[in-house]
MMTF fields as JSON, N, C-alpha, C and O atoms, coordinates in Angstrom:
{
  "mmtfVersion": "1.0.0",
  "mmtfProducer": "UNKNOWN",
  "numBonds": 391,
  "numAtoms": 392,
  "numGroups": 98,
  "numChains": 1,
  "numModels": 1,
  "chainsPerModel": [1],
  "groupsPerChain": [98],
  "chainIdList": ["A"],
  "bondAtomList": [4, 2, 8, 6, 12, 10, 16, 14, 20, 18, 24, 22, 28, 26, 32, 30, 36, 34, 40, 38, 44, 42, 48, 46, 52, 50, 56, 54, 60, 58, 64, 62, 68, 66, 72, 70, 76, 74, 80, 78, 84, 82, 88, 86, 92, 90, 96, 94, 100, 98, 104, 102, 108, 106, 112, 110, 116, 114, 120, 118, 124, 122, 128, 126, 132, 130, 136, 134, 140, 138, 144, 142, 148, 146, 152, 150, 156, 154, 160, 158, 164, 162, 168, 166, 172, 170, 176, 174, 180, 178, 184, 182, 188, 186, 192, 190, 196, 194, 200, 198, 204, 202, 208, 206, 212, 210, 216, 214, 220, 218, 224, 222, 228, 226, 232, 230, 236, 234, 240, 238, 244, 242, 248, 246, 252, 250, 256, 254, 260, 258, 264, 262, 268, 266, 272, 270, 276, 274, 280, 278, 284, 282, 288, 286, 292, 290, 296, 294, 300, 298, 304, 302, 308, 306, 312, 310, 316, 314, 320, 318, 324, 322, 328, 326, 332, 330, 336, 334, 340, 338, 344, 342, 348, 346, 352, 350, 356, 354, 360, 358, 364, 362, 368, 366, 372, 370, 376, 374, 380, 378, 384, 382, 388, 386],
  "bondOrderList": [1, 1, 1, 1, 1, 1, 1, 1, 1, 1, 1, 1, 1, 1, 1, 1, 1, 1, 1, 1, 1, 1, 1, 1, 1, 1, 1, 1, 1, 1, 1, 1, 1, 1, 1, 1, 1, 1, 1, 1, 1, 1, 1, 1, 1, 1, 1, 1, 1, 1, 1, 1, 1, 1, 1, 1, 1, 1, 1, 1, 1, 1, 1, 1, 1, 1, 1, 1, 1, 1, 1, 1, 1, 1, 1, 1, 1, 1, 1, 1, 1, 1, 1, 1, 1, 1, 1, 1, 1, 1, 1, 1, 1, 1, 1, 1, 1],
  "groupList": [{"groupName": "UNK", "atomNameList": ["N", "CA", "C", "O"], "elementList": ["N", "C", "C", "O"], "formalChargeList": [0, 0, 0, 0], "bondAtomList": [1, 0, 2, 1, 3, 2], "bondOrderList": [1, 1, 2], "singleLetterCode": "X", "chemCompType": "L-PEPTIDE LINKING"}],
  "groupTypeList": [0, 0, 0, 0, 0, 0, 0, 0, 0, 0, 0, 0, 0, 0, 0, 0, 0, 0, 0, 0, 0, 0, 0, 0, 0, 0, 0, 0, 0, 0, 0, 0, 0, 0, 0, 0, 0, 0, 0, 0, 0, 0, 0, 0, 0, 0, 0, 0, 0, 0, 0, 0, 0, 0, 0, 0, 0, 0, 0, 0, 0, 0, 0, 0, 0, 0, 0, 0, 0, 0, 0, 0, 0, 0, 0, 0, 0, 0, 0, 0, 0, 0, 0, 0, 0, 0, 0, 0, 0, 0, 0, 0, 0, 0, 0, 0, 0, 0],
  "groupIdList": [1, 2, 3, 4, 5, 6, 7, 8, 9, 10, 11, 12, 13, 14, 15, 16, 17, 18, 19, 20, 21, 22, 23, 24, 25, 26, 27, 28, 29, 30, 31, 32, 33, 34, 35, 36, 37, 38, 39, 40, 41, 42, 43, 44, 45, 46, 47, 48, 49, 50, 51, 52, 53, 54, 55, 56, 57, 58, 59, 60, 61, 62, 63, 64, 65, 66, 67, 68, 69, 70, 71, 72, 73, 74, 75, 76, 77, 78, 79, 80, 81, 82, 83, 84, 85, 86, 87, 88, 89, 90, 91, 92, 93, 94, 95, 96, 97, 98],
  "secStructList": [7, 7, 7, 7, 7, 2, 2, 2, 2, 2, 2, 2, 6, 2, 2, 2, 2, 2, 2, 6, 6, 7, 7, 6, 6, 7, 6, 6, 2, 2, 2, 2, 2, 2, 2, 2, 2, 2, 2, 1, 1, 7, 7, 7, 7, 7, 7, 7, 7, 7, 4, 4, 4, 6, 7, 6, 6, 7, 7, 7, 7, 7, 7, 7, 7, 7, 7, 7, 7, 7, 2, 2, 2, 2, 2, 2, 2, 2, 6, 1, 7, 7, 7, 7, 7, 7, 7, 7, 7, 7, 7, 7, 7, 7, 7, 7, 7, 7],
  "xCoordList": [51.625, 50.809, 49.42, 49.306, 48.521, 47.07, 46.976, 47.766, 46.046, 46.139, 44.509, 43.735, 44.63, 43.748, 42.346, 41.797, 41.91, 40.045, 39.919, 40.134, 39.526, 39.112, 37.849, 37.746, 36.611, 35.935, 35.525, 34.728, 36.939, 37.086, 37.857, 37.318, 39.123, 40.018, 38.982, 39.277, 37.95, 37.457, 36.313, 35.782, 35.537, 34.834, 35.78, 35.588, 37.202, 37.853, 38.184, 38.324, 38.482, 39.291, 37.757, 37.899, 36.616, 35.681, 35.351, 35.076, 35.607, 35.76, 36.821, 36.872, 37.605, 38.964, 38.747, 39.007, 38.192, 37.317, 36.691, 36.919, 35.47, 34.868, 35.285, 35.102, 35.807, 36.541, 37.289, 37.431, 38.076, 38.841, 37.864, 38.422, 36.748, 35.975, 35.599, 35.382, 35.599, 35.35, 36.365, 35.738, 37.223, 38.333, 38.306, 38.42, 38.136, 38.113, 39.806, 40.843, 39.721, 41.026, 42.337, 43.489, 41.708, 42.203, 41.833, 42.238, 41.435, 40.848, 42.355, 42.52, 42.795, 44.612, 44.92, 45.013, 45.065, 45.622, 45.323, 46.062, 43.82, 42.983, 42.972, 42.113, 43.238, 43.273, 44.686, 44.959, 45.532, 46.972, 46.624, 46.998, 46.052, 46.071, 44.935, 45.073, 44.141, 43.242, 44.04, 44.307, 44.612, 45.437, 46.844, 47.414, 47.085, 48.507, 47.795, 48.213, 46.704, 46.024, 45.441, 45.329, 45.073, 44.783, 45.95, 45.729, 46.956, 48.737, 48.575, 48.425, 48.521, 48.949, 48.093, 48.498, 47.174, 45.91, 46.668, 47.338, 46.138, 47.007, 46.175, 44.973, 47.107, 46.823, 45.846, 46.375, 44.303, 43.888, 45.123, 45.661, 45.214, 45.53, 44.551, 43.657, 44.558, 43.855, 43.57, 44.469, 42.181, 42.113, 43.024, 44.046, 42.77, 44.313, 43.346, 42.123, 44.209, 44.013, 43.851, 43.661, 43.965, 43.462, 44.931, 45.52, 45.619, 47.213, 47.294, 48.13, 46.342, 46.68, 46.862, 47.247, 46.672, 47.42, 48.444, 48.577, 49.405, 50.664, 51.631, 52.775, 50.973, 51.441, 51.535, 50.675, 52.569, 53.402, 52.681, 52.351, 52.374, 51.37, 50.311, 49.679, 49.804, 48.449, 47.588, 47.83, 46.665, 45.892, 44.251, 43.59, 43.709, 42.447, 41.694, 42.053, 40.375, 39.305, 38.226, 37.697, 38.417, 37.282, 35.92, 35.109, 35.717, 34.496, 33.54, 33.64, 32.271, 31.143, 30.381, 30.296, 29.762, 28.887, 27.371, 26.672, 27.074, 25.991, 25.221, 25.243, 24.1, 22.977, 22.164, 22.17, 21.563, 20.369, 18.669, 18.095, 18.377, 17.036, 16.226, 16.434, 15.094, 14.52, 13.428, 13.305, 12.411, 12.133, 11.054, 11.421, 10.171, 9.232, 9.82, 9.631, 10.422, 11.618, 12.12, 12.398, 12.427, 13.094, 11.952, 12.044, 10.937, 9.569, 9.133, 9.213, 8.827, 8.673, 9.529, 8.958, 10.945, 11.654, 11.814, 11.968, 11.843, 11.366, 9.967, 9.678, 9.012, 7.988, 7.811, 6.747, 8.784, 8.531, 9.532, 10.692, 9.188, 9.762, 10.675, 10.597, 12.368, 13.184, 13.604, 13.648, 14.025, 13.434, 15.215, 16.159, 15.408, 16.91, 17.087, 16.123, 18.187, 19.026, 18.538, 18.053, 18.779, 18.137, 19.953, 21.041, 19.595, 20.663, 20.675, 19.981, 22.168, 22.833, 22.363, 22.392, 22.192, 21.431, 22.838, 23.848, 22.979, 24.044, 24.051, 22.965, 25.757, 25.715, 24.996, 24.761, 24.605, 23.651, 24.896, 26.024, 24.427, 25.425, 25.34, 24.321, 26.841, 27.2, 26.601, 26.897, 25.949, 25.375, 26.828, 27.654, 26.867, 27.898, 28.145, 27.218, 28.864, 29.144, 28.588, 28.632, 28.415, 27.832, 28.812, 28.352],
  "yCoordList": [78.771, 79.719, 79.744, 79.862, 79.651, 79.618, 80.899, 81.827, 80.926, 82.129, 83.206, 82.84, 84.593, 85.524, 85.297, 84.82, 85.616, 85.602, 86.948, 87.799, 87.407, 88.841, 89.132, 90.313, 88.228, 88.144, 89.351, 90.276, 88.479, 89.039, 90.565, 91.522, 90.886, 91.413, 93.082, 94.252, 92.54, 93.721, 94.065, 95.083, 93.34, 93.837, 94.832, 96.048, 93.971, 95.082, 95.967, 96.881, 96.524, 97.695, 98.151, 99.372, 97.955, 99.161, 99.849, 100.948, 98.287, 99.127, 99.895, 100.17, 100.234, 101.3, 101.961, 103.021, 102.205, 103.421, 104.35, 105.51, 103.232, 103.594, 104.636, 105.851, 103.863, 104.461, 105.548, 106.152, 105.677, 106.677, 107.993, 108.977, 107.869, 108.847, 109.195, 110.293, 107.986, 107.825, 108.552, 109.521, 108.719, 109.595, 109.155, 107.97, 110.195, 109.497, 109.195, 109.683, 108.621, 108.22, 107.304, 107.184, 106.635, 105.778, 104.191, 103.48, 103.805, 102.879, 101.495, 100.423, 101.908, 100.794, 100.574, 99.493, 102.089, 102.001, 101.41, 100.975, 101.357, 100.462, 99.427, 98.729, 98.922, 96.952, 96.494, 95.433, 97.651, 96.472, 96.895, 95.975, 97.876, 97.312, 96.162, 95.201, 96.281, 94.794, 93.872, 93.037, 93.721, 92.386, 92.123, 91.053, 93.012, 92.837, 92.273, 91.302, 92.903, 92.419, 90.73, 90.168, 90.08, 89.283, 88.174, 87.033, 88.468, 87.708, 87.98, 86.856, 88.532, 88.455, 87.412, 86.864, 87.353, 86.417, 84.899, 84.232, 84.761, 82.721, 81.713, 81.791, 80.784, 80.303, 79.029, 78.508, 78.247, 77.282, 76.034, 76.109, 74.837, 73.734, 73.048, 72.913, 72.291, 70.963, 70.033, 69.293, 69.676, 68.278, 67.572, 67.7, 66.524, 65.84, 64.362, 64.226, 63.579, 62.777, 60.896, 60.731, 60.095, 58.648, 58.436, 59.014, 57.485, 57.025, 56.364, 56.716, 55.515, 54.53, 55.779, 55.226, 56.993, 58.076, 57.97, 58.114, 57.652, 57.531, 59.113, 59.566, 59.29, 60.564, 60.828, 61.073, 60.699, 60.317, 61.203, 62.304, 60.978, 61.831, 62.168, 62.626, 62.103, 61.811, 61.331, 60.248, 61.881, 61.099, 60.273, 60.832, 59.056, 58.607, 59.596, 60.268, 59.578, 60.955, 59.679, 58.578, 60.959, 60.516, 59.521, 59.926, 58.496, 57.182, 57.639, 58.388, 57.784, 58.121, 57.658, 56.43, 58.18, 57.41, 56.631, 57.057, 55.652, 55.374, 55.825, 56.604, 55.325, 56.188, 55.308, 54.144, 56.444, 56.384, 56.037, 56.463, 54.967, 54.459, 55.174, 55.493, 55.35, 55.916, 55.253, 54.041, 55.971, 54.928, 54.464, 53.342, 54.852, 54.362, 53.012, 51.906, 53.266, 51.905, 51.332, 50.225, 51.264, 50.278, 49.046, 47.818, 49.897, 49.425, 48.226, 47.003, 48.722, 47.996, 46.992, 45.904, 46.929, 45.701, 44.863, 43.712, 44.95, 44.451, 43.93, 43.072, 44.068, 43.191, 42.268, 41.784, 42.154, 41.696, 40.321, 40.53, 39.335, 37.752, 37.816, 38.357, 37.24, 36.923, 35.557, 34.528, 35.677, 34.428, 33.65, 34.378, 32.28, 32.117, 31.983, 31.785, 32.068, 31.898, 30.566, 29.621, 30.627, 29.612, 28.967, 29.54, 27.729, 26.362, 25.93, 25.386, 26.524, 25.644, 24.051, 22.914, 24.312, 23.006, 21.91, 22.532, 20.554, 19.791, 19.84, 19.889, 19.862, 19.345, 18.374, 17.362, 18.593, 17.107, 16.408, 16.899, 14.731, 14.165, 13.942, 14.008, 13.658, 13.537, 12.158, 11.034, 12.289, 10.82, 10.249, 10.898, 8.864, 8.268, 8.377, 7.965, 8.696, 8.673, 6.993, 5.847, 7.128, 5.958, 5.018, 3.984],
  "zCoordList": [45.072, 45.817, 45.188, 43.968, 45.868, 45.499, 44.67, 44.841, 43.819, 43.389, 44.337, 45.221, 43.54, 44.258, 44.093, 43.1, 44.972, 45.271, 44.876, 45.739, 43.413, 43.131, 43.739, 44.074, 44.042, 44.52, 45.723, 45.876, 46.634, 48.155, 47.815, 48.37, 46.914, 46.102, 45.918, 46.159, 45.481, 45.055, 45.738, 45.293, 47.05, 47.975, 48.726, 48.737, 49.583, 50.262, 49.472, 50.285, 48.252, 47.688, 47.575, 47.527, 47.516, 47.922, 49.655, 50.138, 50.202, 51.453, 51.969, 53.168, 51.223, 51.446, 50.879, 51.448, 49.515, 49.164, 49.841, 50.184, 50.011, 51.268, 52.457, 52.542, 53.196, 54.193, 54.632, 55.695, 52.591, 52.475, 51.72, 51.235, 51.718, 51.595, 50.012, 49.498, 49.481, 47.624, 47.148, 46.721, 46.973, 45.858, 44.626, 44.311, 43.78, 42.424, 41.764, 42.212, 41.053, 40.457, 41.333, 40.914, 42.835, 43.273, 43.055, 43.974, 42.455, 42.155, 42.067, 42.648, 41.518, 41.332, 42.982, 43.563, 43.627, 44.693, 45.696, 46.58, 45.564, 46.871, 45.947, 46.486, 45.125, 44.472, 45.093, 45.653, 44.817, 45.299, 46.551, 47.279, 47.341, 49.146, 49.237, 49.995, 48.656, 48.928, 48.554, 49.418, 47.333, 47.132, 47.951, 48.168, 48.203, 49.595, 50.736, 51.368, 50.992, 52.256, 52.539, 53.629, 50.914, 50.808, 50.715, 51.119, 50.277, 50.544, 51.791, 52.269, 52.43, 53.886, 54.897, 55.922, 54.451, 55.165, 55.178, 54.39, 56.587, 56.788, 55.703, 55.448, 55.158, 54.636, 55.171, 56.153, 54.726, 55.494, 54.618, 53.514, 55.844, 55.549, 55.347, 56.182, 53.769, 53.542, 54.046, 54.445, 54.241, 55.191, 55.259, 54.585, 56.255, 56.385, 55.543, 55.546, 55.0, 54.052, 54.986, 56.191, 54.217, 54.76, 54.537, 53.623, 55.491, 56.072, 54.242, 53.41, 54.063, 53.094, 51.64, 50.61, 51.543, 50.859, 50.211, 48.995, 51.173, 51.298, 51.759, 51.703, 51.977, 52.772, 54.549, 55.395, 54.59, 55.812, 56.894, 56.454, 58.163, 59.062, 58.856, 59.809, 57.808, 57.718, 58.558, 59.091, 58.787, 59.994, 59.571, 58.696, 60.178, 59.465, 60.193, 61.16, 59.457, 59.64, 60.756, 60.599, 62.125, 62.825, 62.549, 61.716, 63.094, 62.331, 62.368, 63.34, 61.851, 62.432, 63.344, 63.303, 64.195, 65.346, 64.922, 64.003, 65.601, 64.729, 65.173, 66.126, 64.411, 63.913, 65.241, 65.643, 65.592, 66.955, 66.062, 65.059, 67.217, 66.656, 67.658, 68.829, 66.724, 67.447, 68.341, 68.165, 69.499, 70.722, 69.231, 68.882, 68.526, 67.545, 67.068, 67.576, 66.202, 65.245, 66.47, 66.011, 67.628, 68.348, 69.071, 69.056, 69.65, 69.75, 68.409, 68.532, 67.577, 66.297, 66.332, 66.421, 66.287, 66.054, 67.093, 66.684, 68.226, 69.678, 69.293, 70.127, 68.43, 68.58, 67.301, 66.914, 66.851, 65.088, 65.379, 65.735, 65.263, 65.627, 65.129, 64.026, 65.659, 64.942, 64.372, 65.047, 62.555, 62.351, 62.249, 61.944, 62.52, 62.537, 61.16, 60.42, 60.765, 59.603, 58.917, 59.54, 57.179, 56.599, 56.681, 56.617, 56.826, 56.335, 55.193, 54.334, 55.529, 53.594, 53.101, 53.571, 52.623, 51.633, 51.324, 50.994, 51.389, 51.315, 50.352, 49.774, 49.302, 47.774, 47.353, 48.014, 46.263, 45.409, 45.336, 45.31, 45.293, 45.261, 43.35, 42.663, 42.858, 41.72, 40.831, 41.237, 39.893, 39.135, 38.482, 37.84, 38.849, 38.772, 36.861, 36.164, 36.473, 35.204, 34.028, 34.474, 33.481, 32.989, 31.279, 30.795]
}
């Protein structure tokens, strides 16, 4: 079990304070209703993980979409020459051993 968010724990036990009109010497009583209140809250589920995990149902995480050029940069590369690929160079041939 995850443990408590005193954080959250001790904002609500002032707002039940609060609420309940400041009483002095309740202070315990509104922590365990904030902290009951906070057990009771649904728990989030952890992302779901990558198949290769190894954790069975797991699902892969949505791909990203690509990335949009913009009309500037598309313009630009539309006018910039494309140059072809350089060619592999043939092996040197081997000097015959002597």
């Amino acid at each position: 079990m995850p443990g408590i968010d005193e954080i959250w724990v001790r904002q609500r036990a002032h707002e039940i304070w609060v609420a309940e009109g400041m009483p002095e010497g309740k202070d315990f009583d509104h922590w365990c209703a904030a902290t009951e209140e906070f057990r009771a809250l649904p728990v989030k589920k952890p992302a779901a993980r990558k198949a290769a995990s190894g954790v069975e149902g797991a699902e892969k995480p949505a791909a990203k979409p690509a990335r949009k050029t913009s009309a500037k940069a598309a313009a630009v590369s539309e006018a910039l020459p494309v140059e072809a690929p350089a060619k592999k160079k043939a092996p040197a041939a081997k000097k015959p051993k002597a």
